[in-house]
Every structure is written in C-alpha cells, then in structure tokens.
PDB file of N, CA, C and O in Angstrom:
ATOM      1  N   UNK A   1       6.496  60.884   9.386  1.00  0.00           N
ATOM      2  CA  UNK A   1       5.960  59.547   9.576  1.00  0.00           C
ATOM      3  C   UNK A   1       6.655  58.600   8.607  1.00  0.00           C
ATOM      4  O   UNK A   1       6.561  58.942   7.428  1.00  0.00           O
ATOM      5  N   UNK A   2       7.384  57.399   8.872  1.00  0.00           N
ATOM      6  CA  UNK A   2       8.230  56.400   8.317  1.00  0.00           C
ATOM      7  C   UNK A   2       6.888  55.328   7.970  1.00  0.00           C
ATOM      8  O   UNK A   2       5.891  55.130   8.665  1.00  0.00           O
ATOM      9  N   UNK A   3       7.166  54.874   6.961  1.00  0.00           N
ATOM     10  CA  UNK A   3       6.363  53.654   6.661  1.00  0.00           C
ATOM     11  C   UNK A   3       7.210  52.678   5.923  1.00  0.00           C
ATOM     12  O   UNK A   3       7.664  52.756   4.782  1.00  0.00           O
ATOM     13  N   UNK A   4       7.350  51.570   6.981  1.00  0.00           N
ATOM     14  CA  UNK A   4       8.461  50.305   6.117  1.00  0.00           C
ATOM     15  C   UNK A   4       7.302  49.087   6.054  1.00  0.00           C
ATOM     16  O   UNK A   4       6.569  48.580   6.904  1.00  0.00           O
ATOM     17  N   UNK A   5       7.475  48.910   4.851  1.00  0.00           N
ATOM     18  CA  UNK A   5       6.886  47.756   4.134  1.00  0.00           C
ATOM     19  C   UNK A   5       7.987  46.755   4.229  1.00  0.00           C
ATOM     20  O   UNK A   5       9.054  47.217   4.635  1.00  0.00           O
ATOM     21  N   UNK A   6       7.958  45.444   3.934  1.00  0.00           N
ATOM     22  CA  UNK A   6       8.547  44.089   3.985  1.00  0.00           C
ATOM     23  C   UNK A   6       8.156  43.778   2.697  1.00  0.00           C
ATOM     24  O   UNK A   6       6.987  44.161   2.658  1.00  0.00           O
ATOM     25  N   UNK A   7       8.469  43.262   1.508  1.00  0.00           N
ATOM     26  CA  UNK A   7       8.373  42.722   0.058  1.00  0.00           C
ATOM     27  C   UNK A   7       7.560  41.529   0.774  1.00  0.00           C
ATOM     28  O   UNK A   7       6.356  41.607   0.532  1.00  0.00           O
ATOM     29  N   UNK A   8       7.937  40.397   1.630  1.00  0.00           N
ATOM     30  CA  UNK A   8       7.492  39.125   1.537  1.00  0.00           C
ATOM     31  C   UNK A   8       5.940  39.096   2.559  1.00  0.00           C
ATOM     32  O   UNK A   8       5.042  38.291   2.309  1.00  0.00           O
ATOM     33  N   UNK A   9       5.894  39.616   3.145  1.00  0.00           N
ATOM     34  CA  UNK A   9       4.305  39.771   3.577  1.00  0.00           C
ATOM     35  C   UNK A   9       2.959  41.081   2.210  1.00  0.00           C
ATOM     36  O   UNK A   9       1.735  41.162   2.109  1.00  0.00           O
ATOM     37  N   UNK A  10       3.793  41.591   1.698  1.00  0.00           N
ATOM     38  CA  UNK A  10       2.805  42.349   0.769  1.00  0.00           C
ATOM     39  C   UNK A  10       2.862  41.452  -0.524  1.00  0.00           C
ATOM     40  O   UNK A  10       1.922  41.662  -1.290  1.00  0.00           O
ATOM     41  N   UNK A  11       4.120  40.123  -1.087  1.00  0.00           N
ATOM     42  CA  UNK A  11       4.045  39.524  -1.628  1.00  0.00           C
ATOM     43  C   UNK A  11       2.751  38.436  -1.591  1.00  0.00           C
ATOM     44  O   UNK A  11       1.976  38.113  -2.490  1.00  0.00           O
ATOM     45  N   UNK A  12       2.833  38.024  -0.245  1.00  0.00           N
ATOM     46  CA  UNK A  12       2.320  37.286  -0.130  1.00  0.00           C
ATOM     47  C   UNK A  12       0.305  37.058   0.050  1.00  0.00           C
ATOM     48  O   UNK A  12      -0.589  36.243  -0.175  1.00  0.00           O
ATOM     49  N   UNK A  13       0.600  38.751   0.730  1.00  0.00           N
ATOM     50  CA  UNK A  13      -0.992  39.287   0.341  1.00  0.00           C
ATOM     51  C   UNK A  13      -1.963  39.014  -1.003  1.00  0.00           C
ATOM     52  O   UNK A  13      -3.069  38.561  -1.297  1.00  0.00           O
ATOM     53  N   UNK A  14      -0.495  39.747  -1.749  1.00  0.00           N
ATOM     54  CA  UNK A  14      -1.462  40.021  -3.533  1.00  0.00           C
ATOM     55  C   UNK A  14      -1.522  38.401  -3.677  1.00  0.00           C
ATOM     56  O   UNK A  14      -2.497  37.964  -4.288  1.00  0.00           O
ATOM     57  N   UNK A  15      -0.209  37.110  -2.978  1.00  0.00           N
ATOM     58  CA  UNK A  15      -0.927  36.283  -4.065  1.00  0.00           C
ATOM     59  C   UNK A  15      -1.878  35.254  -3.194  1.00  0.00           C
ATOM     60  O   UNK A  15      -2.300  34.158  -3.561  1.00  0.00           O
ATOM     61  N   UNK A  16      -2.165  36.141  -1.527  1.00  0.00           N
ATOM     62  CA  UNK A  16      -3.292  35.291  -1.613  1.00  0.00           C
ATOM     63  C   UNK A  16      -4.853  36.044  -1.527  1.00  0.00           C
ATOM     64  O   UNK A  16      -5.765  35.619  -0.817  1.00  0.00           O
ATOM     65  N   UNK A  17      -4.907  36.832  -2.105  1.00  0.00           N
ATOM     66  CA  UNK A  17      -5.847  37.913  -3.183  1.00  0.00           C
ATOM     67  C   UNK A  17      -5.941  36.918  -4.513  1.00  0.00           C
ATOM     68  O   UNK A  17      -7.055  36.593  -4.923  1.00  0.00           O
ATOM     69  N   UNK A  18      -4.983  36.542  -5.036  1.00  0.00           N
ATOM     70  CA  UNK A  18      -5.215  36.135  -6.486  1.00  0.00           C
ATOM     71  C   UNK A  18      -5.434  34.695  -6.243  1.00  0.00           C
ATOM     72  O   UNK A  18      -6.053  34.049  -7.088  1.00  0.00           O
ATOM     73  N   UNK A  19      -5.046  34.200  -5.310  1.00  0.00           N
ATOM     74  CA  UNK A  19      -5.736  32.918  -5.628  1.00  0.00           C
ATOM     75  C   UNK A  19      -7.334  32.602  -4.483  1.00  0.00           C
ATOM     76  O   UNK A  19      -7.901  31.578  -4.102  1.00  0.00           O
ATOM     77  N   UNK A  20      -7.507  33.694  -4.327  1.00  0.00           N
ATOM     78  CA  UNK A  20      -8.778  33.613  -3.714  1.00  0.00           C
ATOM     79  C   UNK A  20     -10.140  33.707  -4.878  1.00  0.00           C
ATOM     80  O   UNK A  20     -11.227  33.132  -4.818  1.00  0.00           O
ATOM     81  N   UNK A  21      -9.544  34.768  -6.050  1.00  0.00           N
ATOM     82  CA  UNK A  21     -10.107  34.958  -7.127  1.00  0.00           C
ATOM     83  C   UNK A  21      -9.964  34.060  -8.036  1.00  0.00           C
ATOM     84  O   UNK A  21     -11.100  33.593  -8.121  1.00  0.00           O
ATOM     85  N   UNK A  22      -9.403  33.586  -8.672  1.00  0.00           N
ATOM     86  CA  UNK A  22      -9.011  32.409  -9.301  1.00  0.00           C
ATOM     87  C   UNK A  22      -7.913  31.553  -9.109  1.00  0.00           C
ATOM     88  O   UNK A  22      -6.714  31.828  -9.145  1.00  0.00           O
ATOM     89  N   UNK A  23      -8.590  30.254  -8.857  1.00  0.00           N
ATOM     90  CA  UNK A  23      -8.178  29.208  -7.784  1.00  0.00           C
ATOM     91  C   UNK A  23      -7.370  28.662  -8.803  1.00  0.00           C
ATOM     92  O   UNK A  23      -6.378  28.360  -8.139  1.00  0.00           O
ATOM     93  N   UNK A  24      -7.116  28.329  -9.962  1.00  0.00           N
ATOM     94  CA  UNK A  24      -5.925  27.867 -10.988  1.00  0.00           C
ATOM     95  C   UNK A  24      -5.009  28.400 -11.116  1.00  0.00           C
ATOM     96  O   UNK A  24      -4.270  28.013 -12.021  1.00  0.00           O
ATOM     97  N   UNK A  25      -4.652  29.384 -10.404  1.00  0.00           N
ATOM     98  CA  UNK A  25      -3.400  29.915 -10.528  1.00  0.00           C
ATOM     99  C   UNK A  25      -2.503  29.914  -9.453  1.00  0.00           C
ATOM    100  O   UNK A  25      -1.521  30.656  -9.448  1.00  0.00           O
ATOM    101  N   UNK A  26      -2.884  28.779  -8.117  1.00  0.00           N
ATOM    102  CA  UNK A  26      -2.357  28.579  -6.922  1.00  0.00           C
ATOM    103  C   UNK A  26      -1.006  28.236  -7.392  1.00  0.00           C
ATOM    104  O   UNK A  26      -0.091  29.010  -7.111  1.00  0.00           O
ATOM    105  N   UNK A  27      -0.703  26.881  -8.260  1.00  0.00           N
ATOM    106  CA  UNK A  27       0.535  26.423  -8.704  1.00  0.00           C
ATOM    107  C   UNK A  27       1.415  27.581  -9.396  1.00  0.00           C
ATOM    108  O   UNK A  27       2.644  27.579  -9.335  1.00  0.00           O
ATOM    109  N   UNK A  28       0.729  28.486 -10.002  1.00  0.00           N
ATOM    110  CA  UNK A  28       1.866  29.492 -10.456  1.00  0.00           C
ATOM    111  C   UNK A  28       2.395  30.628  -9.089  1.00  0.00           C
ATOM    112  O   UNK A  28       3.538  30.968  -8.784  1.00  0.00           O
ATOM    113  N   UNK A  29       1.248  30.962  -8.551  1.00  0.00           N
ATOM    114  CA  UNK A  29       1.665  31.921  -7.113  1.00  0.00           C
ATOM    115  C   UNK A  29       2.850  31.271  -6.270  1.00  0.00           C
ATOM    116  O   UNK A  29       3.864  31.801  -5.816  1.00  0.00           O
ATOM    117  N   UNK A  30       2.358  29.825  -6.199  1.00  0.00           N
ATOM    118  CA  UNK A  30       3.295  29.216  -4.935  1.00  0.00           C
ATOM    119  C   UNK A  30       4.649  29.468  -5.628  1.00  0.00           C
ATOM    120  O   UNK A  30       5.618  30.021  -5.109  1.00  0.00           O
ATOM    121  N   UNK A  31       4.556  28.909  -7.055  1.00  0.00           N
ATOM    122  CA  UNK A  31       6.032  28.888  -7.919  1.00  0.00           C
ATOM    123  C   UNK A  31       7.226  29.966  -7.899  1.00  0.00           C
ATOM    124  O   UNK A  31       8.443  29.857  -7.747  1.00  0.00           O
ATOM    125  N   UNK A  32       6.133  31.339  -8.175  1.00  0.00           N
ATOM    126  CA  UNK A  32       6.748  32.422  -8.045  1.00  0.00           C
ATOM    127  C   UNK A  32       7.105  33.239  -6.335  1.00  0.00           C
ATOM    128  O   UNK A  32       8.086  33.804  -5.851  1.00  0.00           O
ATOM    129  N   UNK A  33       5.961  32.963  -5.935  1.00  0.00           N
ATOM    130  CA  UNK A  33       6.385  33.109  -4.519  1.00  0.00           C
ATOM    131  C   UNK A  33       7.412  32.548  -4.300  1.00  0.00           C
ATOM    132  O   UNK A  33       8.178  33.205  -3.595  1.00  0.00           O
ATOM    133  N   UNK A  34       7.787  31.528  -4.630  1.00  0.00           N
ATOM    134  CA  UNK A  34       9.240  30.846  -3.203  1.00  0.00           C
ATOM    135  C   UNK A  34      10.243  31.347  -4.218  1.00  0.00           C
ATOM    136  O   UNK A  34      11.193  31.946  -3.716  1.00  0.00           O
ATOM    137  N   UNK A  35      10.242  31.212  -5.807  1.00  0.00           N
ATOM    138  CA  UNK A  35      11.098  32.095  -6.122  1.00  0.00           C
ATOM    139  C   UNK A  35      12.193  33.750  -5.931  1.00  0.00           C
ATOM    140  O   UNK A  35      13.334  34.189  -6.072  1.00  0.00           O
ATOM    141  N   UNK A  36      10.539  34.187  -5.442  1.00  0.00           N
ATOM    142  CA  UNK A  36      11.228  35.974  -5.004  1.00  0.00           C
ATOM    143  C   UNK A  36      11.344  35.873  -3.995  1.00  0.00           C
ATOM    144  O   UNK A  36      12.054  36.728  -3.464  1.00  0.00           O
ATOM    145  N   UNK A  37      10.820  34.940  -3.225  1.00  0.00           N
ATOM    146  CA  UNK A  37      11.562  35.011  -1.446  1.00  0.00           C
ATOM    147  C   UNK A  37      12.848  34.109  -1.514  1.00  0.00           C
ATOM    148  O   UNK A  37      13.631  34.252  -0.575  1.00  0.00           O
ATOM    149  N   UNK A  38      13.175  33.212  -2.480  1.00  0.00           N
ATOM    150  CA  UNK A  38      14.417  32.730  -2.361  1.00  0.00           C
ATOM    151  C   UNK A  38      15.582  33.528  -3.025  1.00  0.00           C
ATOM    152  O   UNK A  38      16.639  33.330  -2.426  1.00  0.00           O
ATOM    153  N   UNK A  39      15.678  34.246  -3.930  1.00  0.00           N
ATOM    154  CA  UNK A  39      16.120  35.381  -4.615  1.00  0.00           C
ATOM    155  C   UNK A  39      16.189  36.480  -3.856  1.00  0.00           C
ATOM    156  O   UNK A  39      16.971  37.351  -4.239  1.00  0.00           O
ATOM    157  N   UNK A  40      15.511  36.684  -2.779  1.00  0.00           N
ATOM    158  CA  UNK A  40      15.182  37.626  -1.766  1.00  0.00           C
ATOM    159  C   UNK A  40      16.277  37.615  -0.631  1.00  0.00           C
ATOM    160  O   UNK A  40      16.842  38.639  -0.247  1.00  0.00           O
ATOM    161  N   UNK A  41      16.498  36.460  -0.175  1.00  0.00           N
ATOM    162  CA  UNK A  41      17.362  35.849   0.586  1.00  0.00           C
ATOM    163  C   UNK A  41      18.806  35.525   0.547  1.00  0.00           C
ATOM    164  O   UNK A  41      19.737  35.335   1.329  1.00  0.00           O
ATOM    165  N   UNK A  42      18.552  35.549  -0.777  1.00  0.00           N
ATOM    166  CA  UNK A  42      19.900  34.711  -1.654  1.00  0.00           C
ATOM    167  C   UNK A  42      20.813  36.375  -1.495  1.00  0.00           C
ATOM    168  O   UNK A  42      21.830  36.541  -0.821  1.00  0.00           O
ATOM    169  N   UNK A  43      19.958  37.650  -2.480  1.00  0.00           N
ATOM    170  CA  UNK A  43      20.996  38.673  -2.360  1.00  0.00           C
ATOM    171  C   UNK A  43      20.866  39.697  -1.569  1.00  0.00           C
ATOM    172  O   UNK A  43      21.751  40.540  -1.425  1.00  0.00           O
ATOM    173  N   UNK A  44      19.500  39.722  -0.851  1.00  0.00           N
ATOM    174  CA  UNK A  44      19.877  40.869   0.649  1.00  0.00           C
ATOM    175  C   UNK A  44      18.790  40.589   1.849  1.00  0.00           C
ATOM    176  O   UNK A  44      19.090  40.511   3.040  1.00  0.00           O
ATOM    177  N   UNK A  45      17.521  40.457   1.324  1.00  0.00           N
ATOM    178  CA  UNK A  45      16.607  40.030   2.437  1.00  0.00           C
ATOM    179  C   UNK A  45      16.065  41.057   2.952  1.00  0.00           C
ATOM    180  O   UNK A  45      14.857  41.027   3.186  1.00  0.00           O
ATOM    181  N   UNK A  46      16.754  42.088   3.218  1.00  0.00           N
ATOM    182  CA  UNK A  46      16.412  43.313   3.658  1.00  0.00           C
ATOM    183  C   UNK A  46      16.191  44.611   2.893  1.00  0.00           C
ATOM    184  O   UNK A  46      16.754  45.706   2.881  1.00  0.00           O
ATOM    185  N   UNK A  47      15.032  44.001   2.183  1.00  0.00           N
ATOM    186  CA  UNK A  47      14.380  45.143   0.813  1.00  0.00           C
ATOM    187  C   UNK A  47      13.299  45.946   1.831  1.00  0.00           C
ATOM    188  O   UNK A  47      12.498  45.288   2.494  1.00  0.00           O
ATOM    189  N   UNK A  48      13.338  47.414   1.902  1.00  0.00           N
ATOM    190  CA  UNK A  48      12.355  48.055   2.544  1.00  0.00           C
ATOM    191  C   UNK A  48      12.237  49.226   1.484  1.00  0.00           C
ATOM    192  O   UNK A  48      13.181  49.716   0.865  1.00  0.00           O
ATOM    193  N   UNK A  49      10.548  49.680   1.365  1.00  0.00           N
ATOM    194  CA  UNK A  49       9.964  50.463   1.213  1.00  0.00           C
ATOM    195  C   UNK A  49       9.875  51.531   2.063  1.00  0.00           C
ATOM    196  O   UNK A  49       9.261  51.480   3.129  1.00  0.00           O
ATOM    197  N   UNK A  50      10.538  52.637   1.593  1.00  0.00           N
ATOM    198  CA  UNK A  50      10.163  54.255   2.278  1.00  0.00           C
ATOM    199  C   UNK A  50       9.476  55.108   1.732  1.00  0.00           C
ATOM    200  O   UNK A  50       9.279  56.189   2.287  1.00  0.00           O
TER     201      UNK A  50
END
C-alpha cells in the first residue's frame, strides 16, 4: 500500500488547526505558508512522502 502525501495541503491543514486555536498567529501562518509554498515551487514542487 503507497501513501503519497503533498507538503502543501498537510501544510496547510496544521496551519489551519493553529489558527483555529489561536487566532493571533494568522499573520505569522499566512507569512510562513506562502513562504514554503513559494520555496516549494521555486526548487521542485514535487516533494512526496512515502
């Protein structure tokens, strides 16, 4: 049984988990979010979990 994960949908889970829990930290999630998806993009895009 193969299990491929995607970085930018499980990214995006935890940080909207964390800002469901504490709502002051939206501006840092969004920050870092577009960071690792632009960094993501920039050198392969195609990060999978096996």
């Amino acid at each position: 049984m193969n299990l491929n994960l995607s970085i930018g949908p499980l990214v995006s889970l935890i940080a909207g988990i964390l800002i469901l829990a504490v709502p002051r930290l939206l501006n840092y999630i969004v920050a870092i979010y577009l960071i690792v998806i632009g960094l993501l993009g920039l050198f392969s895009g195609n990060f999978h979990l096996k």
